[in-house]
N, C-alpha and C positions, 0 to 999 in steps of 0.2 A: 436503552442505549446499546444493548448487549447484542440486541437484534441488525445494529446497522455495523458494528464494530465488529464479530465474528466474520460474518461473510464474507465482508470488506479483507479481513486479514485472510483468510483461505481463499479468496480470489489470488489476492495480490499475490501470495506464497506462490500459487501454482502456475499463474500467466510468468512470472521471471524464472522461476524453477524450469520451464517447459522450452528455454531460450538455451539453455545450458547443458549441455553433457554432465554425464556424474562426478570424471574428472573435476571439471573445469568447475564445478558448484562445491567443492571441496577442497581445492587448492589454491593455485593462483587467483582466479577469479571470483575469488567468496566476495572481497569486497567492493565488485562490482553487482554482485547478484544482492548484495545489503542494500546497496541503492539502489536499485531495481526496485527493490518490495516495498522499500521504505517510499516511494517516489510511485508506483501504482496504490499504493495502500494509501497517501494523502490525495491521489487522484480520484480513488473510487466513495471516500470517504466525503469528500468535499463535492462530488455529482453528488449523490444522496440526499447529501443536507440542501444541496440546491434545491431537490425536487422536494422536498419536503417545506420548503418556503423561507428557507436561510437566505439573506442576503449573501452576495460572494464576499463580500467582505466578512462576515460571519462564520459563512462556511470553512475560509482557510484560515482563521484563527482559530476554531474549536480544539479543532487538536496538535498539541504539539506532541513527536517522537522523541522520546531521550534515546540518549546513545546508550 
């Protein structure tokens, strides 16, 4: 699992981090770049499980994020 959940998370971190100035990823706009990662990282997470032979119904159940 470790395998599909790391990458997934160091994608996601870096494609929304890459959107943002350092400013703006540290002030006003952090809770926007939270959903950003949080919303690539159930995106990369849930392709994955597709190709690996999850149904989509499956796929976007597996994981939930807590706040």
């Amino acid at each position: 699992m470790w395998q599909l959940v790391v990458p997934a998370a160091r994608a996601a971190v870096r494609d929304a981090v890459a959107t943002f100035t350092w400013r703006d990823a540290t002030s006003a706009s952090r809770e926007k770049l939270v959903r950003m990662i949080e919303e690539r990282f159930r995106e990369l997470v849930t392709s994955d499980l597709l190709a690996a032979g999850f149904s989509e119904s499956e796929a976007r159940s597996t994981f939930t994020i807590q706040p």
